[in-house]
C-alpha positions as CSV (number, residue, x, y, z in Angstrom):
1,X,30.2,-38.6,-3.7
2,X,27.6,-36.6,-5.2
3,X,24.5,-38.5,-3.7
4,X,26.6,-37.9,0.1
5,X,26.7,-34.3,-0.8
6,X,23.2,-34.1,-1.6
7,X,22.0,-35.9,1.6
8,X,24.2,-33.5,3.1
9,X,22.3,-30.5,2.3
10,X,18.7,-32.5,3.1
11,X,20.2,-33.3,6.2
12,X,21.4,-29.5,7.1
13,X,17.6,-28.5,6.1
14,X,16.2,-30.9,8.1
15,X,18.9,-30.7,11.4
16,X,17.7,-27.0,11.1
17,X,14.0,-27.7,12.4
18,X,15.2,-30.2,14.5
19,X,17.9,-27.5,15.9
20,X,14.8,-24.9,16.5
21,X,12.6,-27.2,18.3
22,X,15.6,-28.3,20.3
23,X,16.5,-24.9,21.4
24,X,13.1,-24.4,23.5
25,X,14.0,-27.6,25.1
26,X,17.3,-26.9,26.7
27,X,16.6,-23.2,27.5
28,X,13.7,-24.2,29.4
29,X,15.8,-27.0,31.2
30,X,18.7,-24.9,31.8
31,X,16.2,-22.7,33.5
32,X,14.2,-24.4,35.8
33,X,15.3,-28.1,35.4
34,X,11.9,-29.3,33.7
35,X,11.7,-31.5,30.2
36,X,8.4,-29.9,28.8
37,X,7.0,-32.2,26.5
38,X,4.3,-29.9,25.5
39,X,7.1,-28.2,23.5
40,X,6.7,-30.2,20.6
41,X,3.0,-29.8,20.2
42,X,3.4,-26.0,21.0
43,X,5.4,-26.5,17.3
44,X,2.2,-28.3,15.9
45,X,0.3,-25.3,16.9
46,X,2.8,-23.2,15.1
47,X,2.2,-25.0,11.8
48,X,-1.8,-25.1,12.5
49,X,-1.5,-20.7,12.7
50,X,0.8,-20.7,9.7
51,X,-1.6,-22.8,8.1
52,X,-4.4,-20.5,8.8
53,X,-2.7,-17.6,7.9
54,X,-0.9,-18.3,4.4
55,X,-4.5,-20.6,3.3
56,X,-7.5,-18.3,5.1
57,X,-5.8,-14.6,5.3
58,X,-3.7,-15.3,2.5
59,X,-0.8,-14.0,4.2
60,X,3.0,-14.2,2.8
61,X,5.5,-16.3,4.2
62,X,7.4,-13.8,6.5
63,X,4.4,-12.2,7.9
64,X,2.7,-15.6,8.8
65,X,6.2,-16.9,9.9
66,X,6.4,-14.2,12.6
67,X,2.3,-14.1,13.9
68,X,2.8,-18.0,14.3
69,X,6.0,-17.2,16.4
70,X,4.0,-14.4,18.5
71,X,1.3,-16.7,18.9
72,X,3.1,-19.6,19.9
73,X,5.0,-16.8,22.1
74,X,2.2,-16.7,24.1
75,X,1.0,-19.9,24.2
76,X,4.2,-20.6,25.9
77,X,3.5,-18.1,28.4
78,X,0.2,-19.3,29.3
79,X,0.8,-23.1,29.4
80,X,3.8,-21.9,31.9
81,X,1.6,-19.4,34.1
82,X,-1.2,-22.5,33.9
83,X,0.6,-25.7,34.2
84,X,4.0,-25.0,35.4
85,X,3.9,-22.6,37.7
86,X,2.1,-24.1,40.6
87,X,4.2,-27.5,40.8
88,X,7.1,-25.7,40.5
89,X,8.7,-26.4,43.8
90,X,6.9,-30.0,43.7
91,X,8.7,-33.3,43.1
92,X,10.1,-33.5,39.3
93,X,7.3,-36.5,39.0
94,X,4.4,-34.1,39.5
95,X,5.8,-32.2,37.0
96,X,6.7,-34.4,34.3
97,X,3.0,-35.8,34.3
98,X,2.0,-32.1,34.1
99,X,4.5,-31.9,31.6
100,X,3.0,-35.1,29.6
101,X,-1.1,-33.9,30.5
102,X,-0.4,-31.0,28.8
103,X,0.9,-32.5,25.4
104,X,-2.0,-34.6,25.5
105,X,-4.4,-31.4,26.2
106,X,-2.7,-29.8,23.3
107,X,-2.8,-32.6,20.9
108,X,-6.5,-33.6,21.3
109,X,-7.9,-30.1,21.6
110,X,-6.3,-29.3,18.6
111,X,-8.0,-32.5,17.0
112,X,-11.4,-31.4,18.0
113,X,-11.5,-27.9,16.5
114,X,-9.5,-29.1,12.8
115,X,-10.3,-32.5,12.9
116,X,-7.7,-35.5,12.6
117,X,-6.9,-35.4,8.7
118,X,-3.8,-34.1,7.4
119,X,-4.0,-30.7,5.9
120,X,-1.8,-29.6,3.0
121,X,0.3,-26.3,3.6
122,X,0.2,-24.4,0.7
123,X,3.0,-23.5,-1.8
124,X,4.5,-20.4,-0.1
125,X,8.1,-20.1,-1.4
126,X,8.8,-20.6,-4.7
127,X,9.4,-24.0,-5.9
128,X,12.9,-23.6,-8.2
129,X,15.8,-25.7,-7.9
130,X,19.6,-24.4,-8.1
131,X,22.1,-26.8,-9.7
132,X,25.3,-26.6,-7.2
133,X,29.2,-28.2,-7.7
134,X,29.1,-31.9,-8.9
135,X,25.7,-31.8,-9.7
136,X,24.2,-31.4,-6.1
137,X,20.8,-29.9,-6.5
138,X,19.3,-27.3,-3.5
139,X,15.9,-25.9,-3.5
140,X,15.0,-22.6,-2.7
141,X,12.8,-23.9,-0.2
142,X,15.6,-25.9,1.5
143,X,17.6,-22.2,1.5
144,X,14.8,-20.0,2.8
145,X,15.0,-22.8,5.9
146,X,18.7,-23.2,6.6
147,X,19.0,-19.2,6.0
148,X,16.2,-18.4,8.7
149,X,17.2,-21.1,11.6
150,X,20.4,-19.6,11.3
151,X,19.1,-16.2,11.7
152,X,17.1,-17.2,14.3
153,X,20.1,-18.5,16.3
154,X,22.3,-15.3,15.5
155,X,19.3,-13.5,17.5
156,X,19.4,-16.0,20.0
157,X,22.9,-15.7,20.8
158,X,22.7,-11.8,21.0
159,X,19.6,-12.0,23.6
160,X,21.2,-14.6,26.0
161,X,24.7,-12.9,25.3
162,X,23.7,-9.0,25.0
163,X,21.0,-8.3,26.5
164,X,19.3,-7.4,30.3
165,X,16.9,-10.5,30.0
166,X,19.3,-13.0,28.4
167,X,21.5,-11.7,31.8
168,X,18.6,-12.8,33.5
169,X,18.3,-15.8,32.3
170,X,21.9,-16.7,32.7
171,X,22.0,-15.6,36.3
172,X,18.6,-17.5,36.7
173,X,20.3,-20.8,35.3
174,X,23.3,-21.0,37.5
175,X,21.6,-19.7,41.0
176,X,18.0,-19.2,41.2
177,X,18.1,-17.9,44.8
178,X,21.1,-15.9,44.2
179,X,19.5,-14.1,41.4
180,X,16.8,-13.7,42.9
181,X,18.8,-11.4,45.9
182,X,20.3,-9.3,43.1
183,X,16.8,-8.0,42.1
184,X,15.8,-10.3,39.4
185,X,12.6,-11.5,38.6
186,X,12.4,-15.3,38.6
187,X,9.1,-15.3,37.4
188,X,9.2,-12.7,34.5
189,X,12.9,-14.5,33.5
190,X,11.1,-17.8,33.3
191,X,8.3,-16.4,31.0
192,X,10.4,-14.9,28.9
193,X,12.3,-18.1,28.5
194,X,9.0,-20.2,27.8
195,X,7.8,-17.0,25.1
196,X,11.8,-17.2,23.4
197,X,11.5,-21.3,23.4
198,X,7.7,-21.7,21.9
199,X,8.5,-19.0,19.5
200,X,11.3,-21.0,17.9
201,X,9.3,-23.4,17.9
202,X,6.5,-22.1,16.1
203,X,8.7,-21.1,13.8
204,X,9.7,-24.5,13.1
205,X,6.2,-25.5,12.7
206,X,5.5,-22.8,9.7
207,X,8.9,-24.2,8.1
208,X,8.5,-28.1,8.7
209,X,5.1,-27.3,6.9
210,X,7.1,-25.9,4.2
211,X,9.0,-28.6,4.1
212,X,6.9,-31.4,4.3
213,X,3.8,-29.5,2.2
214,X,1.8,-31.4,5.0
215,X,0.5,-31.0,8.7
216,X,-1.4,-32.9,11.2
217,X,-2.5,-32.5,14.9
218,X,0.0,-35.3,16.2
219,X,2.5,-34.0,13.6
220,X,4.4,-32.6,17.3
221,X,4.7,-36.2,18.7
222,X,8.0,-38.1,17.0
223,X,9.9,-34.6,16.1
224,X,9.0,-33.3,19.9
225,X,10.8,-36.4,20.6
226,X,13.5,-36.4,18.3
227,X,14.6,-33.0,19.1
228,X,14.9,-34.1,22.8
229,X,16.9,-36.6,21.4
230,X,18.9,-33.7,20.2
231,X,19.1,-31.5,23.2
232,X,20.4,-34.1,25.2
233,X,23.2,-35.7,22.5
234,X,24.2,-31.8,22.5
235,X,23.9,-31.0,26.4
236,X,21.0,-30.8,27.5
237,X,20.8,-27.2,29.0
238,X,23.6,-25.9,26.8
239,X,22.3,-23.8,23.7
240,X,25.3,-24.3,21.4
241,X,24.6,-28.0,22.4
242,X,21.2,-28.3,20.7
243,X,22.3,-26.7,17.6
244,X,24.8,-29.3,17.0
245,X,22.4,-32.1,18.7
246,X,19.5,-31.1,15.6
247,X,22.4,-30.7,13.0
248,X,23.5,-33.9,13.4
249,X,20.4,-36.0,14.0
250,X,19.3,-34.3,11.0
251,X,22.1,-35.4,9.1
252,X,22.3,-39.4,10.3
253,X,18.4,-39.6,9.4
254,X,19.2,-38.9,6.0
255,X,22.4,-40.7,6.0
256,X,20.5,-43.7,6.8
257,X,17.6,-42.9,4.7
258,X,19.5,-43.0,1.7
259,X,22.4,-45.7,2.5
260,X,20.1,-47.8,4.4
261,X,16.7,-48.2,4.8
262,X,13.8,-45.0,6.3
263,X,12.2,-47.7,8.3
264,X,15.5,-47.9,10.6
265,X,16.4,-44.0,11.1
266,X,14.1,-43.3,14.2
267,X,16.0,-46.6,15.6
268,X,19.6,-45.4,14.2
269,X,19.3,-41.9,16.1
270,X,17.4,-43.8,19.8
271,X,20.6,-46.0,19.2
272,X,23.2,-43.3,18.9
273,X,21.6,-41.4,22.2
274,X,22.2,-44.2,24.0
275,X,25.7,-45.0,23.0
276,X,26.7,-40.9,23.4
277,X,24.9,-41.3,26.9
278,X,26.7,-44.2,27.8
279,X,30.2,-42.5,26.6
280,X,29.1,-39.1,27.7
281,X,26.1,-39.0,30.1
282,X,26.1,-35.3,29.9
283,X,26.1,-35.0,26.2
284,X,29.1,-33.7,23.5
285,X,29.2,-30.3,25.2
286,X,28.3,-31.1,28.8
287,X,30.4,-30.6,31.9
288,X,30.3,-33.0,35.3
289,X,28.8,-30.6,37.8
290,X,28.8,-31.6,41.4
291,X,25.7,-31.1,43.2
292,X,25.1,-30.5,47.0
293,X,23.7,-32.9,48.9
């Protein structure tokens, strides 16, 4: 019992960056239909400017938490203004290989200015362990990380829910063209989207590099991956969707870490997808939606 509590809390830490990264993914689907693969190195980006920050400005967490989000925020908008934009109304091939051109820019371009070897992230929260019920140990790391994805979500929620551009966005997601006839701007709603998505997950990138305690230019590739995996057992498109997609792939990868074997959890969470997708095509929270044809 008390090594299934303990994986529990790993697995909450780690769903929690998984959660983040999956976030970007769905919002930008629910939005304008596309998977953007580029999301996950946008997150390696995130960890390359936390990097920076905490090892060459000496910054402090926080405040290299939130430039790597504002960076990343703007990356977002300018792979979306570059890439996106103009295939837009193309066929959903043209822009999944845009999708995939751009990871591959990201990744590689990345490479050439820091090189390929992994970098360690320095020591930025204190190391200090808390002794919990039944002799489950948490680290204040592992707090710091659940405390701020959570945070991050509550914000989330209030700008979809609350505000004029989370309106937007909603109205965007169910009619484009409709939307559009009420005075909305499709194209500022959609940058906004991509700026709200790459900041989470650059945020993810500073805290998976807090985690981890290392970071590498293809460091984006598997968890990219893996949080798609996430979006999609959730719904993909539906927010509260990805948050329990992340949670729980977070939580079966440690599961099977420490019950079975690490070499087997990538396969273990590809192999639930497919069952969930076989039961549920559209996910735990999705709806059937008919579409016109």
């Amino acid at each position: 019992m008390e090594q299934f509590l303990q994986q529990l809390v790993n697995g909450i830490s780690l769903g929690s960056i998984y959660a983040l990264i999956a976030l970007g993914y769905t919002m930008v689907y629910g939005i304008i239909n596309l998977i953007n693969f580029a999301h996950g190195d946008i997150y390696m980006i995130g960890a390359y400017v936390g990097f920076a920050l905490t090892t060459f400005f000496h910054m402090g967490f926080v405040p290299a938490l939130l430039l790597s989000m504002l960076v990343c925020a703007i990356l977002g908008i300018i792979v979306e203004k570059v890439a996106y934009k103009p295939v837009r109304n193309s066929t959903r091939i043209a822009a999944l290989i845009t999708a995939i051109s751009v990871s591959l820019f990201l990744e590689y371009g990345t490479m050439y200015f820091v090189k390929a070897e992994t970098r360690t992230f320095p020591n930025v929260l204190p190391d200090v362990s808390i002794k919990l019920f039944n002799g489950v140990i948490i680290n204040i790391r592992d707090l710091y990380i659940i405390a701020i994805t959570i945070l991050l979500m509550v914000v989330l929620q209030y700008i979809i829910h609350r505000t004029k551009v989370g309106k937007a966005m909603r109205a965007v997601s169910l009619d484009r063209e409709a939307a559009q006839l009420m005075g909305v701007s499709v194209d500022k709603t959609i940058s906004y989207t991509f700026a709200i998505g790459s900041s989470l997950a650059g945020a993810a990138g500073v805290l998976v590099g807090v985690y981890y305690n290392s970071i590498d230019p293809l460091m984006g590739m598997m968890p990219g991956i893996k949080a798609f995996v996430a979006a999609v057992l959730g719904g993909i498109g539906i927010i509260p969707g990805a948050m329990i997609g992340g949670f729980f792939l977070g939580i079966t990868e440690t599961m099977v870490s420490a019950y079975g074997s690490s070499l087997y959890k990538d396969a273990v969470a590809f192999a639930i997808l497919i069952i969930v997708l076989l039961i549920k095509p559209n996910g735990l929270l999705g709806k059937n939606v008919k579409e016109k044809v």
